[in-house]
N, C-alpha and C positions, 0 to 999 in steps of 0.2 A: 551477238554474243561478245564480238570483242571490245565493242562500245562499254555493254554492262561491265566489264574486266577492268577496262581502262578507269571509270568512271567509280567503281568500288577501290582501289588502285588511288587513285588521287584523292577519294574522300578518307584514308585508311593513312596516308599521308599527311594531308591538312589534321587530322586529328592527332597526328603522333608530333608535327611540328607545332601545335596548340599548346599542347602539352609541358614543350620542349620551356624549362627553364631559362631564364635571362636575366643578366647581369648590365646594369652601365653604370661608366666611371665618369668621373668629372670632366676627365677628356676625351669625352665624346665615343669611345669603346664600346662597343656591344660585344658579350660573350653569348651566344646559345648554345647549350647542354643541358647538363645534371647535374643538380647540386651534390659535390661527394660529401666534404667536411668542412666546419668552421671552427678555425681556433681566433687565438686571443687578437692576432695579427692578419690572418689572412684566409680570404676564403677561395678554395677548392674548386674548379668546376672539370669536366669531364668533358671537353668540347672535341669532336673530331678524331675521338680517341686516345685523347693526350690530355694530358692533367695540367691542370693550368690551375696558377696561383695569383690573385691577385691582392696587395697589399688592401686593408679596408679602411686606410685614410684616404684611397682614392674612389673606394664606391659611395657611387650615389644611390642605389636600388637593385635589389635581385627578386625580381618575382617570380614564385612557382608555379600560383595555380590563382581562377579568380575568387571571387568570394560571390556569398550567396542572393540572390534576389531577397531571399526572406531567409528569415532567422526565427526564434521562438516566437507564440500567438503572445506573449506576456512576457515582460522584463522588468526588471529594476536598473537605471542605467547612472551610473559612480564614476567620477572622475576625478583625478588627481589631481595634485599641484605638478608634478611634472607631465603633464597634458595625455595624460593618463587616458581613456574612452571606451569604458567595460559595460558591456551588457550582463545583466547578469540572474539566472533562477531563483537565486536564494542570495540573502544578507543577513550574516550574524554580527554584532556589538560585542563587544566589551571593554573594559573598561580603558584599556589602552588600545587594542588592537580592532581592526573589522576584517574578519572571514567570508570571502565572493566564490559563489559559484557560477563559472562563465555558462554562456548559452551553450558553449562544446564538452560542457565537463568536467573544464580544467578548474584546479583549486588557486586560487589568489589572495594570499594576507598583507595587509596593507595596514603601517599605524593609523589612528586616529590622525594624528596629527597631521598624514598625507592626503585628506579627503578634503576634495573642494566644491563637487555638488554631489545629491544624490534625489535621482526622481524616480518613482513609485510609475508603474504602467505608462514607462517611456514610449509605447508601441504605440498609442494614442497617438496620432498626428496632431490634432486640433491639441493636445493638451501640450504636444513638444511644442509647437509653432508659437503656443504664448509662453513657457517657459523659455526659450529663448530670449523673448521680446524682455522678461524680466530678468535675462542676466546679461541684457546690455548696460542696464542699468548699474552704473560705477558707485555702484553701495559701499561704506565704509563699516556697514555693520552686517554681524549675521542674521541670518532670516531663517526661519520656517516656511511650510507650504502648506494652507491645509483645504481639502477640495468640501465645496460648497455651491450646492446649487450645482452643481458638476463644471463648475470653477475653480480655477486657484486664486487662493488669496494667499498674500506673501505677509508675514506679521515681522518688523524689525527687532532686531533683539542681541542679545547676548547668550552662544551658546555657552554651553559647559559639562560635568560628569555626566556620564552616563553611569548607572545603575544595573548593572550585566544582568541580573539576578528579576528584577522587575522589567529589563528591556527597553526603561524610562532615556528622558534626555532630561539635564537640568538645563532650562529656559528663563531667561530674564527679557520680557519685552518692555519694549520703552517705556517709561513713566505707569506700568503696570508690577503687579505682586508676582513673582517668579511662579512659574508655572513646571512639570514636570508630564509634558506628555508621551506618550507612548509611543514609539519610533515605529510600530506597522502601522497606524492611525494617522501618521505626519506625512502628506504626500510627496513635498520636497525638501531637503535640509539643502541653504550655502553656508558653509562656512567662508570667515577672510583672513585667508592663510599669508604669513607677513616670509617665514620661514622656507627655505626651496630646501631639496633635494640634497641630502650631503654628497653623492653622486655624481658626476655630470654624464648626460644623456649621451649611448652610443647612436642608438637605433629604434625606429615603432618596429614593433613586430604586431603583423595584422594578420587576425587569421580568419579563417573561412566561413566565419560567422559577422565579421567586419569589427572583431574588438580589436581594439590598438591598444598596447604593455608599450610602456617605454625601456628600455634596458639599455644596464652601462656596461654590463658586461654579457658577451655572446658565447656559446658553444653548439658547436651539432656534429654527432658521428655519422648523418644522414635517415637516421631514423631515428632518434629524437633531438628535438632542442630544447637548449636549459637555459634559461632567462635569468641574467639577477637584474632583479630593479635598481632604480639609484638610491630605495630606501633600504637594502641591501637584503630581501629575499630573494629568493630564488624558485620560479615558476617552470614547471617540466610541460613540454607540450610533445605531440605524437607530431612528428616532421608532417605527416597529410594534415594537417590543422593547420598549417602555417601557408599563407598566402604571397604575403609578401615579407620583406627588409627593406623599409624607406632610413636609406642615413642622410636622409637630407634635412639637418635641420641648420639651413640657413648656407650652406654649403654652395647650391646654385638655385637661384632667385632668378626669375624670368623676370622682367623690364616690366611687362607688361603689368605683374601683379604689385607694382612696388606704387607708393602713391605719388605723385606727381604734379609739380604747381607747374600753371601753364599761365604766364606774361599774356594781359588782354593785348589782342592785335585789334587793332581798325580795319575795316575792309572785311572782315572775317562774314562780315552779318547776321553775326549772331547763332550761327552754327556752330555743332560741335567740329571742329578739323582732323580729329581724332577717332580712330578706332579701335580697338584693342582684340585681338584676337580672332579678326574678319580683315579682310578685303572693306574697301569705302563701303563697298556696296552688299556687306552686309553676310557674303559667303564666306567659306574657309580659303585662309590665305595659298596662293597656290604663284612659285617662281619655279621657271624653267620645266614646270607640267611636273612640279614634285608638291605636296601638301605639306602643309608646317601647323600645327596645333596652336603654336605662340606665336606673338611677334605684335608690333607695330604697324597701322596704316596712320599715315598723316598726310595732310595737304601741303602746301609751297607755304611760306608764312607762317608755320606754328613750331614753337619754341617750347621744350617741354623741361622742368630741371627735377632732377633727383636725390635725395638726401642720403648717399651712400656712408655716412659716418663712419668713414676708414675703412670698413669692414671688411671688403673686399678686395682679390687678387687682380683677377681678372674677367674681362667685356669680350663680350664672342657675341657674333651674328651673323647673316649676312645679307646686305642690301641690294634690293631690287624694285621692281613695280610689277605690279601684276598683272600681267599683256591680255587678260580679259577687258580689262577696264581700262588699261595705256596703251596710248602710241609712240611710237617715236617723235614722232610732233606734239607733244604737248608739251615742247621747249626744252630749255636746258635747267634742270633742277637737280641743285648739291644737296648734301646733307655733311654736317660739319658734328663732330663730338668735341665737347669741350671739356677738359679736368681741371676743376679747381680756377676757371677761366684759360686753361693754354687750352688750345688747338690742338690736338693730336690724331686726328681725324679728319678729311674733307675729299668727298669723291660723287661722280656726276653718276646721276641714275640712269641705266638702261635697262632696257628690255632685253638686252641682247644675253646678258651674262651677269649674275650675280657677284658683287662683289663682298668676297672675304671680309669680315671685321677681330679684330685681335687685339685690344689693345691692356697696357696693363694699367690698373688701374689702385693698385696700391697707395693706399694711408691719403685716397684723392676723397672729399669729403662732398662735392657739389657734381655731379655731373649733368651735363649740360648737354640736350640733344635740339639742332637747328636745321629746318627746311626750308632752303631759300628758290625760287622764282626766280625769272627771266628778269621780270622787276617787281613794284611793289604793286599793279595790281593783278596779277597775272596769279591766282592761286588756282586756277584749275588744271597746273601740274601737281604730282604728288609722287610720295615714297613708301616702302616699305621695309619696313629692319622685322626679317623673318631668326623665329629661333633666339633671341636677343635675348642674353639673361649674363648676370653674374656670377662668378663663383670664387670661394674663399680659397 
């Protein structure tokens, strides 16, 4: 009986700390509580019984609750120029403006002039997985979608008015007579929007159906929150709708996802030396019996550089090897960071103890990460830079 007590007891627990709200900040903070309120500067939490304020140029995320496996059987899915990602029931037109109803209910008016795709029965796998393949493609002009043979075929073109009253688009395709098709009958519109956002972007607010609203500006008195976009409406959502607060836009950047040119080594043979987001071998990265999501594995001998174009403040990590796959004997291997070619970084790898990375990295434009070996053919020591990211 007191097995069953204990064991309802800790499962009654785990569900109340599931629950339990969470905040982090650029430097590295975690808050768990409740979300109380959010004004224009700072948001609210309730942790430990005490009100706590944190400024929101220093948050990076506050999540409340997850979002769903599944969402409606059928969508229509519309995105912005400020990287907008709506699911949505219903789409009305007119002449300037378009009217979305999200998959939770919520109302969303958005000018014309802010749309940058729209695809008809986004729920389709097989039909997103080739509409994506067609909007990697670096078109200069707009297109149409029209499904065929239960295909999409993209037609290039010239969009223009729409006709609120007939629900028409006016279409001019290439070296063709303009055309006027009916916007429930057109499977996907691009438009190429030259114009951003008068705005600039706070926050994604993602809610529990997985739509992302960009907004510049935030409010919540804990039970509802009020969105303005950076086109300057303003979206009311019921605070249990709202999933997450990503303000990370470009804020703090993991190493790992940034692109990076790697100098051909000799000796290498032809392998990658590089990991990204694994152990060599291919597990999650794991220093001192703790798990890290992100980070760097690299072998002795490979040289990685980074195009930070000023952007950034600061470089945080910290280096180690992953004593599944290292010994202490697999020699003496540094790892050196370099800004803009100075050295401001150089420390021996162990197994024993992770070492701290801090450095700043302001208005530094090239950064340079080097794994050097006992000598030059000795690559089967290595390193790992766990957690390694940037931030503005």
């Amino acid at each position: 009986m007191k097995r069953i007590i204990l064991a309802c007891t800790v499962a009654t627990l785990c569900g109340v700390l599931a629950c339990a709200d969470e905040l982090k900040t650029l430097t590295d903070k975690k808050y768990t509580g409740a979300l109380e309120k959010i004004t224009d500067s700072q948001i609210f939490m309730k942790v430990d019984g005490k009100s706590i304020a944190t400024p929101i140029a220093s948050v990076l995320d506050l999540t409340l609750r997850p979002t769903k496996a599944e969402v409606a059987d059928k969508y229509t899915e519309v995105t912005l120029v400020d990287d907008s990602v709506l699911r949505c029931t219903t789409i009305s037109f007119s002449a300037k403006e378009v009217q979305l109803e999200l998959t939770t209910g919520v109302k969303v008016k958005a000018p014309l002039a802010a749309i940058h795709t729209v695809l008809r029965d986004a729920q389709d796998q097989g039909m997103r997985k080739k509409w994506i393949e067609f909007l990697r493609d670096k078109t200069r002009q707009d297109r149409i979608f029209i499904l065929r043979m239960g295909a999409l075929n993209p037609i290039p073109g010239v969009l223009g008015a729409i006709d609120e009253a007939k629900q028409t688009i006016h279409f001019k395709p290439e070296n063709l007579p303009a055309i006027e098709p009916e916007l429930a009958k057109v499977q996907g519109l691009q438009f190429v929007r030259i114009d951003a956002a008068s705005e600039p972007s706070l926050c994604r607010v993602v809610d529990v159906d997985g739509n992302v609203l960009v907004a510049s500006k935030l409010a919540s008195d804990g039970t509802q929150v009020t969105v303005t976009t950076p086109f300057g409406q303003k979206v009311a959502f019921d605070a249990k709708q709202v999933a997450r607060f990503d303000f990370n836009f470009g804020r703090l950047t993991y190493v790992s996802d940034l692109p990076a040119k790697m100098p051909e080594a000799i000796l290498l043979g032809g392998f990658n030396p590089v990991r990204k987001d694994t152990n060599l071998d291919g597990y999650p990265i794991m220093l001192q019996d703790k798990q890290y999501a992100k980070g760097l594995s690299m072998y002795a001998g490979t040289q990685l550089e980074y195009d930070l174009e000023g952007k950034y403040k600061d470089l945080k990590g910290l280096l180690g090897v992953d004593a599944r796959i290292a010994e202490e004997g697999q020699g003496k291997v540094t790892v050196s960071i370099y800004c803009d070619n100075e050295k401001r970084f150089s420390a021996e790898v162990t197994t024993k103890a992770a070492t701290p990375i801090s450095l700043n990295v302001k208005d530094v434009n090239k950064l340079r990460i080097v794994v050097s070996g006992p000598n030059f053919t000795n690559y089967a020591g290595h390193a790992t830079l766990a957690n390694l990211h940037v931030s503005q």
